[in-house]
C-alpha positions in Angstrom: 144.5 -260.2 -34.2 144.8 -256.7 -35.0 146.3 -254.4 -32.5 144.5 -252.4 -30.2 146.3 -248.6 -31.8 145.2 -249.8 -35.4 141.5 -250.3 -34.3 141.6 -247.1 -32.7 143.5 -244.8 -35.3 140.8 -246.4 -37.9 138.1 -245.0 -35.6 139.4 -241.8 -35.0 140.0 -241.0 -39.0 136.2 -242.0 -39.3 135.0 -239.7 -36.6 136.5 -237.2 -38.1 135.4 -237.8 -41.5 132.2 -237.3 -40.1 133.4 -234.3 -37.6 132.2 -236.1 -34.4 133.6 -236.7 -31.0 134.1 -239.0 -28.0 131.3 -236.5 -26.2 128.5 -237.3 -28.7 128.3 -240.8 -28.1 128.0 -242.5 -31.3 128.4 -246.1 -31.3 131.4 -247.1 -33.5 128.7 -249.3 -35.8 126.3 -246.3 -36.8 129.9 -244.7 -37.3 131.4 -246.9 -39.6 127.5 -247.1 -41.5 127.5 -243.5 -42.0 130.9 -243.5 -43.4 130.6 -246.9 -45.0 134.1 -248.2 -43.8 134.1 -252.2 -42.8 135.6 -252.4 -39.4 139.2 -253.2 -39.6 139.4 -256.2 -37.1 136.6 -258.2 -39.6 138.8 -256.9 -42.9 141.9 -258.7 -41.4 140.1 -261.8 -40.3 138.5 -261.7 -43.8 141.7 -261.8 -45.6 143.6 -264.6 -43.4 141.0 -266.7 -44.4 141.0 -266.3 -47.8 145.0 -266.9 -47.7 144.6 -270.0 -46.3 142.1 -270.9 -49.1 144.7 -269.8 -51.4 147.6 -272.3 -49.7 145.1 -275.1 -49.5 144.1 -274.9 -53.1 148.0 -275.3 -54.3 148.9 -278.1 -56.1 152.9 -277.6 -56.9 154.0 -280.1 -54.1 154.8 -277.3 -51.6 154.0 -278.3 -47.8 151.5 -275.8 -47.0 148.8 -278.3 -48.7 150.3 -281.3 -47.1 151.2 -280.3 -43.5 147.1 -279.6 -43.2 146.2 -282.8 -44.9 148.6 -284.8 -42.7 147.6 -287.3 -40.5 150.4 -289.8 -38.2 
């Protein structure tokens, strides 16, 4: 879903917003509480699934609505 480096690189900017390291041993939940950042891999899943509300909801005739109602 999301890649590994993006999870990461979101979790190192918020340990240093808050000027802690690896060594302390903060779990990356109290870490993204205190610095009240949603975790990326949730934000992504979020937003695919609110795109696919978006397709479905189309009425123009385009095939994104039809290829999910489709049944042979």
């Amino acid at each position: 879903m999301v890649p590994k480096k993006a999870q990461s690189h979101s979790g190192g900017m918020a340990r240093a917003m808050l000027g802690v390291s690896l060594r302390d041993q903060i779990r990356n939940v109290e870490i993204r509480r205190r610095t009240r950042v949603t975790d990326i891999a949730q934000r992504v899943a979020k937003l695919k699934w609110q795109w696919a509300k978006h397709i479905v909801r189309r009425k123009d005739g385009r095939w994104g609505p039809k290829v999910l109602e489709w049944q042979p």
